[in-house]
N, C-alpha and C positions, 0 to 999 in steps of 0.2 A: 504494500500500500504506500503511495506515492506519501509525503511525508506532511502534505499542506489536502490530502484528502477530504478527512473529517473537519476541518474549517472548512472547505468547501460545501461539501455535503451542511454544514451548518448553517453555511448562510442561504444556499436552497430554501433549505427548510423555514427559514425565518421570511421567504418572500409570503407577500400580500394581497390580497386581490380581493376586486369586491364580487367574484364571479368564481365559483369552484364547482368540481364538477364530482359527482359520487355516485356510486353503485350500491344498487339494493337491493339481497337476496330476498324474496319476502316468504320462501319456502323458513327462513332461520329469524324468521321476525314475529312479532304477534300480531294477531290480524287486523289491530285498530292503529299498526304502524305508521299512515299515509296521517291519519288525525295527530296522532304524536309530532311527524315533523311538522304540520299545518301549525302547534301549538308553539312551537317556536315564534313563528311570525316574522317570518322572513320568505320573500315571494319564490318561487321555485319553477323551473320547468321539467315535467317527468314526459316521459318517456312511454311507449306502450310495453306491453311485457315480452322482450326479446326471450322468446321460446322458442328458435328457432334456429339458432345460431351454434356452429360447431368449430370444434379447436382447427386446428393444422392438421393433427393427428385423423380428424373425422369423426371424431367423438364429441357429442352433445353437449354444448355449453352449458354450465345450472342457469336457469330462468333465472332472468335480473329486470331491474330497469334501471336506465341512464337518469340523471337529475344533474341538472345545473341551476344552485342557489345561486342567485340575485341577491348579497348582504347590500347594506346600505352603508355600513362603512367595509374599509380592508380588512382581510384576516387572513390568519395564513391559514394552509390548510390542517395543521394539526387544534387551530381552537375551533373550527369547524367540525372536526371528529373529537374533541372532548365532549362540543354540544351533545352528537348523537351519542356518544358513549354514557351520558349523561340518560338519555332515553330510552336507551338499548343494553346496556349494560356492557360488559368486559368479562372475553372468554379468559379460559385460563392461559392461551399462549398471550393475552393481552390484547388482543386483535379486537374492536368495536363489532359485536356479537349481530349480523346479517350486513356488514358495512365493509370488504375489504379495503379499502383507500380510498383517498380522495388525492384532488390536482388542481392545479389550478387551471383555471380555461384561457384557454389562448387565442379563440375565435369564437364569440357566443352563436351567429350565425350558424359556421360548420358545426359548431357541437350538437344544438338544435335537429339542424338537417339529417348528421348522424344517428338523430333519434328515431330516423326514422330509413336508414342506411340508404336516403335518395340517391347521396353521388358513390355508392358502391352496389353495380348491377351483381355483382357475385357472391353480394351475400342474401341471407334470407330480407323480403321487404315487408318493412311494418305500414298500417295505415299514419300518414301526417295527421290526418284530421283524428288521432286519438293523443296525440303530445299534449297535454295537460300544460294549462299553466296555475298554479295556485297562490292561494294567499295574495293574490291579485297582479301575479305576473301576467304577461299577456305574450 
């Protein structure tokens, strides 16, 4: 490991953004999970339920949806996953329990589009008109 890595990797981590983008298992969630994040109060855009979708390998992705919060101020991605850990609770490896990561977004646009794999013909396509916006996103 290069010797300025881990500062590296530290100041990643400390970037901001008023736009992050997270995945959620909701096979590992309880059912009234969508109202928990709504109760936050921060506007969001979900995704319809990518059931559809396979590794490289060919083998079946776990059913997710994509979400891109809308915060009103910056936050890095880790007090964005404290919030949900806050809601969801913390498995034993530590991992935010139906939430593997969050990122920050780079293009709210493409992330959107994504949600619905418009500019990718070779993956499975979701309906547009089921992308959710909540909490008064639009």
């Amino acid at each position: 490991m290069a010797k300025n890595s881990k500062s590296v990797q530290l100041k990643a981590d400390e970037k901001r953004s008023r736009n992050i983008n997270i995945n959620f298992y909701p096979e590992d969630l309880p059912d009234d999970w969508k109202e928990r994040i709504d109760s936050l109060g921060i506007k969001l855009i979900l995704s319809p339920l990518h059931d559809q979708d396979y590794n490289a390998d060919g083998t079946p992705k776990k059913a997710h949806h994509h979400a891109m919060f809308l915060n009103s101020n910056k936050k890095t991605v880790k007090q964005m996953m404290d919030e949900l850990a806050n809601l969801f609770g913390v498995s034993p490896s530590g991992s935010v329990i139906g939430v593997p990561h969050g990122q920050l977004t780079i293009d709210r646009t493409a992330t959107v589009r994504y949600m619905a794999h418009l500019d990718h013909p070779d993956k499975a396509q979701y309906p547009a008109e089921e992308i959710q916006g909540r909490n008064g996103a639009d």
